[in-house]
C-alpha positions in Angstrom: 0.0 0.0 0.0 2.6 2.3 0.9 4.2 1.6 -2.6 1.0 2.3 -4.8 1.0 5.8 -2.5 4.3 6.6 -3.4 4.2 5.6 -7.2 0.8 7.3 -7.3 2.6 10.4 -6.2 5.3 11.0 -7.9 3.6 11.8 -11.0 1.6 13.8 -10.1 4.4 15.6 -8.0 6.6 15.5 -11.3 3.4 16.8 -13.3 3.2 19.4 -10.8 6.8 21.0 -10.8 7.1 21.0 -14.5 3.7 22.3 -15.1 2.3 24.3 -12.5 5.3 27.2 -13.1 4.3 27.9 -15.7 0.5 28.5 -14.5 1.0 31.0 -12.3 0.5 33.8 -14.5 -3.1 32.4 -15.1 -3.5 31.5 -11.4 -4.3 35.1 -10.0 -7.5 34.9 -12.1 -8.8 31.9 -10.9 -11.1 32.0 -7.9 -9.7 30.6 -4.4 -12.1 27.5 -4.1 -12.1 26.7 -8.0 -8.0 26.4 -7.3 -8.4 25.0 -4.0 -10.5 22.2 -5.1 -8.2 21.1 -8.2 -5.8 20.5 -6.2 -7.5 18.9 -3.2 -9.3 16.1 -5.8 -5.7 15.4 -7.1 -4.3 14.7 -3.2 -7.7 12.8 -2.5 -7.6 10.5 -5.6 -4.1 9.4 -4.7 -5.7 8.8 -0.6 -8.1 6.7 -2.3 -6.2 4.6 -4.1 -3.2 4.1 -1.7 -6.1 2.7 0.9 -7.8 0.5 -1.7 -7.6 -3.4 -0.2 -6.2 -5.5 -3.7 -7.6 -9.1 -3.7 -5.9 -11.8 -5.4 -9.4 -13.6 -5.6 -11.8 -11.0 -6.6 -9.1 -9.5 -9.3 -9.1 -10.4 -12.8 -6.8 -9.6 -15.8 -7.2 -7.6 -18.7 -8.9 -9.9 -21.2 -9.9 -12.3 -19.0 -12.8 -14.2 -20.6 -15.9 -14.1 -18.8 -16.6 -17.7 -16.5 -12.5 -17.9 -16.0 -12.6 -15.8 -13.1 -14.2 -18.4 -11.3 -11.7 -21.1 -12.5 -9.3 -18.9 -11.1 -11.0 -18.3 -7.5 -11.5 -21.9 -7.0 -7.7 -22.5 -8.3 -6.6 -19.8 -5.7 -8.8 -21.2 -3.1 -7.2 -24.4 -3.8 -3.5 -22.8 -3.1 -4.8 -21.1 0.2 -6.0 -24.2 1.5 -2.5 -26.0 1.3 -0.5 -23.1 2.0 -2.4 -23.3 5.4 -2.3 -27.1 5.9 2.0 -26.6 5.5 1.3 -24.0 8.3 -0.1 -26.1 10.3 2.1 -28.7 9.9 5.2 -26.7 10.2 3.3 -25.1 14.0 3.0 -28.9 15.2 7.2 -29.9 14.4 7.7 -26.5 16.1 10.0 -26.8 19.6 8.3 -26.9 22.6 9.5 -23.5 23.8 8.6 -21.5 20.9 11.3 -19.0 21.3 14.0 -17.7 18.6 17.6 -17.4 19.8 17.7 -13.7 19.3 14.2 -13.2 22.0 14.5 -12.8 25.7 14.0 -15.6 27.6 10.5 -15.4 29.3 12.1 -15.6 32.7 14.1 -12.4 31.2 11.0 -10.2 30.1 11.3 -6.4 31.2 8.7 -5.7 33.7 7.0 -2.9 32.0 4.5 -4.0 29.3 4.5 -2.8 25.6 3.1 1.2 25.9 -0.5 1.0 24.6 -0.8 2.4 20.8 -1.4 6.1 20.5 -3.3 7.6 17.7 -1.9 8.5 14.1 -2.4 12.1 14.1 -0.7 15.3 12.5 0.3 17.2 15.0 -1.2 16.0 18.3 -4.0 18.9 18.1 -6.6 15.9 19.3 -4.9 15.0 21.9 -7.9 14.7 24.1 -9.6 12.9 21.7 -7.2 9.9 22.6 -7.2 10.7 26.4 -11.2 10.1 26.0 -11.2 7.1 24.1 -8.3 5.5 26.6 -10.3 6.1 29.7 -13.6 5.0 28.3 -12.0 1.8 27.5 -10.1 1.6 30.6 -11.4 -0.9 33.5 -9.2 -0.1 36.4 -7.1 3.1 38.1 -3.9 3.1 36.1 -1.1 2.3 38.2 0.9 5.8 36.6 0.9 8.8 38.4 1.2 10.8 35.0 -2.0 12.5 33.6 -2.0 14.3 30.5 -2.9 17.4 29.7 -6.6 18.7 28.0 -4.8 21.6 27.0 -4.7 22.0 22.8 -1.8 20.8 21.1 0.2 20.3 24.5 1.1 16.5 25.2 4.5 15.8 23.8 5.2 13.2 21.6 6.3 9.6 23.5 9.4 8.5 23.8 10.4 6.7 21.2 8.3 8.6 18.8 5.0 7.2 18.5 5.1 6.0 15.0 7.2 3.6 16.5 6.2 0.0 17.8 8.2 -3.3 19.3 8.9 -5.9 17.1 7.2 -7.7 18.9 4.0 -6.2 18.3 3.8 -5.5 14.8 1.5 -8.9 14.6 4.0 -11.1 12.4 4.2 -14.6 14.5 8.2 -14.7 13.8 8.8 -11.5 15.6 6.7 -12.5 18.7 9.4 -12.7 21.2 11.4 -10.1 19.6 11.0 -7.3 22.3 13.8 -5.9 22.8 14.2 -3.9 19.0 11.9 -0.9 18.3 11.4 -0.1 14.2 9.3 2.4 12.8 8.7 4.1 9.3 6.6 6.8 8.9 5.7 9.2 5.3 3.7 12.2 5.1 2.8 14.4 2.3 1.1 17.9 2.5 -0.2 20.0 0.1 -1.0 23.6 0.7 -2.6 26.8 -1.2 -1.4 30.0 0.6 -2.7 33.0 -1.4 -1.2 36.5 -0.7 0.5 35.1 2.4 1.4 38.2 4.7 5.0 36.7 5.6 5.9 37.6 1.9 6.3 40.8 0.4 4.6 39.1 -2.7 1.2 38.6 -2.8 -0.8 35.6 -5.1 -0.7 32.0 -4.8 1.6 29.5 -3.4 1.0 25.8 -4.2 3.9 23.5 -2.7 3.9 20.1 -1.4 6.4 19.1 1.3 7.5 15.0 1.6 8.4 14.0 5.0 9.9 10.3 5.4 11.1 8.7 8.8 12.7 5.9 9.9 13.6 4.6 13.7 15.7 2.0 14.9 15.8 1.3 18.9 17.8 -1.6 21.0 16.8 -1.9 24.3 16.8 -4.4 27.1 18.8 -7.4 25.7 22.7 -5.0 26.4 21.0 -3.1 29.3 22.4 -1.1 30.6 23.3 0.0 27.1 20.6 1.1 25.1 20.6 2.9 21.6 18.7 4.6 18.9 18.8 5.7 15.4 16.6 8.0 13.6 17.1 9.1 10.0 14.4 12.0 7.9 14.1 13.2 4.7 12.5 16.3 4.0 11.2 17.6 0.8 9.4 20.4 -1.0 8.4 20.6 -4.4 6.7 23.2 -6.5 7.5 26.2 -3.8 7.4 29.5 -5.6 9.7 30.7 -3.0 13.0 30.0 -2.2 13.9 27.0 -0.2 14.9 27.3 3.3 15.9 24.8 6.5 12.1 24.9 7.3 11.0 22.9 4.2 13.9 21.1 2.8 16.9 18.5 4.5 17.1 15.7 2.8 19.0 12.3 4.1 20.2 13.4 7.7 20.3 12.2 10.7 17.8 13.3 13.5 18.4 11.3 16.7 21.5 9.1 17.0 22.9 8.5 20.5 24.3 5.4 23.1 22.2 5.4 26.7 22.8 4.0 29.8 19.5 2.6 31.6 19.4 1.1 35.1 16.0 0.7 35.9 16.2 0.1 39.5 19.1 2.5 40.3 16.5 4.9 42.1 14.3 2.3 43.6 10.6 2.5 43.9 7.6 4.8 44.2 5.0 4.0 46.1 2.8 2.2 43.5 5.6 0.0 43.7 6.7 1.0 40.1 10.6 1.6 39.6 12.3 4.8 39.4 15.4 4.6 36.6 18.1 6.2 35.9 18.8 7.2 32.3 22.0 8.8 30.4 21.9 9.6 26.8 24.6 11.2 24.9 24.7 12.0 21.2 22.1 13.5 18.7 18.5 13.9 20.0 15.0 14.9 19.0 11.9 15.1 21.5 9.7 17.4 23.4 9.0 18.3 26.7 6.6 20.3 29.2 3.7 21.9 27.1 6.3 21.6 23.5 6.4 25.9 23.5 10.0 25.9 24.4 11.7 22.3 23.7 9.5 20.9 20.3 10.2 18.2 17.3 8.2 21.1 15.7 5.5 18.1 13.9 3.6 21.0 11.5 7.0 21.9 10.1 8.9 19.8 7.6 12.2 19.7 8.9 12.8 18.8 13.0 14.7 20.3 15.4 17.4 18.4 16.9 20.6 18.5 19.3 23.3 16.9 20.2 24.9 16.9 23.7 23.3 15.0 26.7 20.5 14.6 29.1 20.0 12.8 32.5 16.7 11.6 34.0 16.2 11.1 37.5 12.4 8.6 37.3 10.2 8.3 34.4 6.9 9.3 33.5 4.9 6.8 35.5 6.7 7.9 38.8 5.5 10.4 41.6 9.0 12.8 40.7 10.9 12.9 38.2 13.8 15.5 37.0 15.0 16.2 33.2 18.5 17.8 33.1 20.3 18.1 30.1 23.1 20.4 28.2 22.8 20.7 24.3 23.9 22.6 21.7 21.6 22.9 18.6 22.1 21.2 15.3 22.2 23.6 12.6 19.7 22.1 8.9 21.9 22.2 6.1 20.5 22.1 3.1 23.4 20.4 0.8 25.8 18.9 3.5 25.4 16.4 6.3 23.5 18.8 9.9 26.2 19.7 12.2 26.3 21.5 15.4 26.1 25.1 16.2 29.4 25.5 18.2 28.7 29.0 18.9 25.5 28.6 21.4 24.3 26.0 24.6 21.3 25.3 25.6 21.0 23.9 29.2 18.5 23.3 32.2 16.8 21.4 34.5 12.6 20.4 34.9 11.2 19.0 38.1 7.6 16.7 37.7 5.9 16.4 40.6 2.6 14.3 39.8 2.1 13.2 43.7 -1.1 15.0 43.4 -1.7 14.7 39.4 -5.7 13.8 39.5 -6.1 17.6 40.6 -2.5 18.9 39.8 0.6 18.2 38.0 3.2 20.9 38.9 6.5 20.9 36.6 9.3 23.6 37.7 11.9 24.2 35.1 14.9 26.5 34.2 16.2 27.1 31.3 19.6 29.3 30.0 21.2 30.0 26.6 24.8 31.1 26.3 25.7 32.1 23.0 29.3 33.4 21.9 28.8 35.7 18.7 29.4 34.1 15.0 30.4 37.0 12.9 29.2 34.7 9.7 25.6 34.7 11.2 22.8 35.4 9.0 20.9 37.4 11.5 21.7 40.0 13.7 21.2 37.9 16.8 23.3 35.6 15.3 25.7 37.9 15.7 25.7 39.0 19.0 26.9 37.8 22.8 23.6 36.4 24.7 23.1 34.8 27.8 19.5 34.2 28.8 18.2 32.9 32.1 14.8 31.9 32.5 13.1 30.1 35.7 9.8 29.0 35.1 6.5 27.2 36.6 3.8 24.9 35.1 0.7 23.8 36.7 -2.3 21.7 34.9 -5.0 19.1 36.3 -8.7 19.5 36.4 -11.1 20.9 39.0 -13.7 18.2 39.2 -15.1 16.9 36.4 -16.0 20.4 34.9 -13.2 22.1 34.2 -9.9 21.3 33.3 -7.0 24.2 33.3 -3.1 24.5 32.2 -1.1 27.6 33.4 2.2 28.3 32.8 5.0 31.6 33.5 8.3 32.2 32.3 10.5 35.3 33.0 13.5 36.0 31.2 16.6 37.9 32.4 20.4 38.2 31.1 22.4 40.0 28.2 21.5 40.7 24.9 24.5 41.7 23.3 25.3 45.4 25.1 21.6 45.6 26.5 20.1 44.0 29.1 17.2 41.6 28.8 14.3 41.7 30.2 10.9 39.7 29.4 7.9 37.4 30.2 5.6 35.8 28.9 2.6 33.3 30.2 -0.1 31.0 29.0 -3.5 30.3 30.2 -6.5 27.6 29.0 -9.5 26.0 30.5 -11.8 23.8 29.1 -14.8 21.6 29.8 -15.8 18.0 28.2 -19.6 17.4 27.6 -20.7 14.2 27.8 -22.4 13.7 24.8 -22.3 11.3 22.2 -19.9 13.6 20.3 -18.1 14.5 22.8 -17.9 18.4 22.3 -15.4 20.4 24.0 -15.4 24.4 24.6 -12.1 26.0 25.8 -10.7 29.4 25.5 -6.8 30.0 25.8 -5.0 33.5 26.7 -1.3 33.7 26.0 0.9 37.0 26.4 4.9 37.6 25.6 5.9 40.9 26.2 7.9 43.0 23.2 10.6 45.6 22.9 8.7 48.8 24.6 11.8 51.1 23.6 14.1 50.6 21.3 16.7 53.2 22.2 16.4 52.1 25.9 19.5 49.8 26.0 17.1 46.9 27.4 15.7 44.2 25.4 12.0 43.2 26.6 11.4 40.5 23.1 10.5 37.3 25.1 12.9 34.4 23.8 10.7 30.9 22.5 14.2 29.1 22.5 13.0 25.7 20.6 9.8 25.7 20.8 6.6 25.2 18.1 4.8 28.2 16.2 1.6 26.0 15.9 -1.1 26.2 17.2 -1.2 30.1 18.2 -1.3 30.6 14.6 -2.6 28.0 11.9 -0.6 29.8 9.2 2.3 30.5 10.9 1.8 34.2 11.6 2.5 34.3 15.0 4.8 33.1 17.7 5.5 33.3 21.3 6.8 36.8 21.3 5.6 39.9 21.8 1.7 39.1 21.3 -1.3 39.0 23.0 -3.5 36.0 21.8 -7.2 35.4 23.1 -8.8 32.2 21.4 -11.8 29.9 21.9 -12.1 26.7 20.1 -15.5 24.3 19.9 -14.3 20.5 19.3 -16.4 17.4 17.8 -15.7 13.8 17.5 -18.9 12.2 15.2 -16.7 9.3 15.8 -13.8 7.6 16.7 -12.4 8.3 13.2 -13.9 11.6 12.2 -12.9 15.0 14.0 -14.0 18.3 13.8 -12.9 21.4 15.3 -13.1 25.5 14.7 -11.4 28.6 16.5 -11.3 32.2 16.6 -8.2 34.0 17.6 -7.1 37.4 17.9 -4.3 39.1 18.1 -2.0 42.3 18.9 1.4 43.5 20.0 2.2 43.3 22.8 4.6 46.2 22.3 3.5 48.3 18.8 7.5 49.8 18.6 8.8 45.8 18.4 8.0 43.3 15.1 5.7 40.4 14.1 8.3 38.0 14.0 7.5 36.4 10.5 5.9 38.9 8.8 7.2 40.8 5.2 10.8 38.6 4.8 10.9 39.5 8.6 12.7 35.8 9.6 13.5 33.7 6.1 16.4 32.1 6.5 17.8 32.9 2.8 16.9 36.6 2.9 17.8 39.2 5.3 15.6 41.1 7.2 14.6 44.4 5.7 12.8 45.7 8.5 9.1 45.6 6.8 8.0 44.0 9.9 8.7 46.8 12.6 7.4 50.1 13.0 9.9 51.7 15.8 7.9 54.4 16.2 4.7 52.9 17.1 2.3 54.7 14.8 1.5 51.6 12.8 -0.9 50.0 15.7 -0.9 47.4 17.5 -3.6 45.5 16.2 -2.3 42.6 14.1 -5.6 40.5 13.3 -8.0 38.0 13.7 -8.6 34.5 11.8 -11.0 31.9 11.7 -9.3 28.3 11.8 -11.4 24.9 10.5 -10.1 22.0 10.9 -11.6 18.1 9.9 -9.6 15.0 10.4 -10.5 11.3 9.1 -8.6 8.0 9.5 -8.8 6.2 6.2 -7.4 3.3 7.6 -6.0 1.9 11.3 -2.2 3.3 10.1 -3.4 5.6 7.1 -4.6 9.9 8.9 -5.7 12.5 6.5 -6.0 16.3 7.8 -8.0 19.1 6.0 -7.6 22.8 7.1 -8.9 25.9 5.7 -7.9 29.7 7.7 -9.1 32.9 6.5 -6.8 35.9 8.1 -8.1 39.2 8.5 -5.8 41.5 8.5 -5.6 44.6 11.4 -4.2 48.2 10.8 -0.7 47.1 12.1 -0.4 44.5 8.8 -2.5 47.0 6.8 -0.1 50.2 7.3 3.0 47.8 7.2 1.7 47.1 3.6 0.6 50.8 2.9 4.3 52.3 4.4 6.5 50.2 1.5 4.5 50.1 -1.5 7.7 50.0 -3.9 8.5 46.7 -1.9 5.6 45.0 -0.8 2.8 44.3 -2.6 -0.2 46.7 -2.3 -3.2 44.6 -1.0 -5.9 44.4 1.6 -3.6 41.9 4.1 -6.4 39.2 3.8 -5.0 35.6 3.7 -6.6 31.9 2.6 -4.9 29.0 3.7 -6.3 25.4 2.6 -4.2 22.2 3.3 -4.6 18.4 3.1 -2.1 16.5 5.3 -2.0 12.1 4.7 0.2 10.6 7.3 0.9 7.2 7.3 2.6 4.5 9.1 4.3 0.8 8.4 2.9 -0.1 11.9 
């Protein structure tokens, strides 16, 4: 199946680059949802035929006269049968203990089960989808002290990834006993129709599609305490009217790739008898933590953040306390050579999880620093500058009854920004309540503030610092990040059933500071171009008011390892965007600020 998506792709991919360039001329013309939908039928014919289940039985071949299909049924019948009476005489010759030399010995099973399966999804915007579904289905109190958050698009992603399983449980008979080697391979494709997309200075359509393939290979158990993992990705783009940057393209590198040591009873046990390990990795990683804003894989985006240094765990998840120390320094995408380090900055900290209390309250304490020595060869003016950031922070999240569920978090920010001093905060704030109804519907409404530069002449710097985290979801299309904003949302979320999902936002936003920029905005942060400025008025007198968007959302699984994602946003632009656009017209684009965004996203997994 995975072969007939990929053949059926290429094509059309091919088709695509060599055609579609030479559209765009035409394309300006064409109305959004005429374009929208050409290109959305393309994408859905290929889902369709990818998920088609091929019978040897029912099929018959070109010119096949009628009445011979039968023959041929009854003849394939026929080899079915005796291919399953050798089976079974093969099972009863088979040796008594049924084990392979290469599985652990039942008396030398680890004590922790296989992790249950977690949904194929995008981005993990639905992450309380799968929370509802486990806990309907579950007939006991879990033994774990960890509960996960209701909060949108929070829950990091398991560790390993979870697009990966144990050999043991991919459901081939041969591989039963094989639990101590986790595989995984994993392809998405996306497709998207931005048109006059405000972090351009041109306006009109884009049409791109971005490729995404991983693979993961884990050992652990059988060497313990030596433990390993490999992770390789290959990201694409094709048909970009833009030029290509490190947040599209990376093709053949290397994302995770280090050596662990793992004693799993080095710290104990809690007091749900469970043990508490202790855990050293060092080499090249990828993986989230704490609510994803600061330390993220980044999902949405094509390429992945990743580090290499190491990090030390006091626990695991199930425990009561756990602590997460590490020291990395950032991997830096290259586009046409093999990812190395950035030797010029460290990241470093420490987070505390204390779940004693986690059916009301889960509170994670965390610090986090950057030290940065200046590259003069850096492509932006931070690069380019001395920084050391410091920034202690608290996280609290849990549910009040069974009526309202909450996730707070603050951060302040303090250190040296070059020759000024740096000075910022930002926080985050959601509740929510679960109906239960058939569909179970969800309301919630999310605040999140960062402060900005209030003076630039001051000789402070007040732009709050996201480190590593994601851009998704405070914006949909990418507008907006964890800096100097102010974002009020409220979100409604449906799931029909256990395959279909609905959701829909509103969001709004301004400045937090109208003298500082909107990050992305007008070339503001492209890694190939510099920044001309087009995104900050120093003087204040564009506004402060960015915007507001509407945000649509519908997710279907096609099959148990087959997701498809369609999202539509419409951005209406606010008199900061407008009088950005009005202030340059010889270098941006004169129009309204107005933006359509349309997507469909098919992720798929081997397992």
């Amino acid at each position: 199946m995975f072969l007939i998506w990929v053949v059926g792709l290429l094509p059309m991919a091919q088709h695509t680059r060599n055609n579609c360039a030479g559209d765009l001329p035409g394309i300006a013309g064409e109305s959004f949802w005429k374009k929208s939908m050409k290109y959305y039928c393309q994408i859905a014919l290929a889902s369709a035929l990818s998920a088609l289940p091929v019978s040897p039985i029912q099929a018959e071949e070109p010119g096949t006269p009628p009445g011979r299909s039968s023959v041929i049924q009854q003849r394939t019948q026929q080899q079915i049968g005796q291919a399953e009476a050798s089976a079974a005489d093969k099972k009863a010759v088979k040796s008594t203990d049924g084990n392979f030399k290469w599985a652990i010995k039942p008396g030398h099973r680890p004590a922790e089960p296989s992790p249950p399966r977690p949904a194929m999804n995008t981005d993990r915007e639905y992450d309380w989808w799968e929370q509802s579904a486990a806990k309907a289905e579950a007939t006991s109190k879990p033994t774990s002290y960890h509960r996960r958050s209701n909060s949108y698009a929070t829950n990091p992603d398991t560790d390993p990834p979870r697009y990966v399983r144990r050999l043991s449980d991919i459901g081939i008979e041969a591989f039963k006993d094989i639990t101590w080697l986790d595989i995984g391979f994993e392809f998405r494709t996306r497709y998207e129709m931005r048109h006059n997309d405000v972090r351009r200075v041109e306006g009109g359509f884009d049409n791109p599609f971005f490729l995404r393939s991983r693979a993961y290979l884990g050992i652990r158990e059988i060497l313990d305490p030596f433990r390993g993992a490999i992770e390789f990705q290959d990201s694409r783009v094709y048909n970009n009217r833009f030029p290509t940057t490190d947040q599209e393209y990376n093709p053949y590198d290397l994302i995770q790739g280090y050596g662990e040591l793992y004693f799993k009873n080095a710290l104990g046990e809690d007091d749900r008898k469970q043990n508490r390990p202790l855990r050293f990795r060092v080499g090249r990683m990828a993986y989230e933590t704490l609510d994803r804003r600061f330390i993220a894989r980044n999902e949405w985006r094509n390429t992945t953040n990743t580090f290499e240094g190491f990090r030390l765990n006091l626990g695991r998840e199930a425990n009561d306390w756990e602590i997460d120390m590490w020291g990395y320094q950032p991997v830096k995408r290259l586009q046409n050579d093999f990812d190395r380090r950035n030797d010029h900055l460290w990241f470093y900290g420490v987070i505390g999880h204390w779940r004693k209390w986690s059916d009301i309250i889960t509170l994670q304490p965390y610090y986090m620093g950057q030290k940065q020595t200046a590259d003069p060869n850096g492509h932006t003016a931070t690069n380019r500058l001395d920084r050391e950031l410091h920034m202690p922070s608290l996280r609290g999240y849990g549910k009040i009854g069974n009526w309202l569920d909450y996730d707070v978090n603050f951060s302040y920010q303090f250190g040296t920004h070059g020759t000024e001093r740096h000075d910022a905060y930002g926080y985050t704030a959601e509740v929510g309540h679960n109906f239960n109804y058939a569909w179970k519907p969800r309301v919630s409404a999310f605040y999140g503030y960062a402060t900005g530069d209030r003076n630039p002449n001051d000789n402070v710097n007040n732009r709050f610092d996201r480190f590593f985290g994601f851009a998704r979801p405070w914006s949909a299309d990418h507008y907006v990040i964890y800096e100097n904003i102010k974002a009020p949302k409220i979100r409604f979320d449906l799931q029909p059933t256990q395959k279909l999902g609905l959701e829909a936002g509103y969001s709004w936003f301004w400045l937090a500071s109208s003298t500082d920029r909107l990050f992305d905005t007008f070339d503001g942060n492209i890694s190939v171009v510099r920044d001309p400025g087009f995104n900050r008025d120093r003087t204040g007198r564009s506004g402060d008011y960015v915007g507001g968007a509407v945000e649509l959302r519908l997710r279907y699984q096609l099959a148990s390892r087959i997701n498809t994602t369609f999202g539509y946003t419409h951005f209406t632009a606010g008199e900061f965007v407008k009088n950005r656009i009005e202030a340059h017209p010889d270098d941006i684009v004169q129009r309204s600020g107005n933006t359509d965004f349309f997507y469909v996203e098919v992720l798929m997994s081997a397992f």
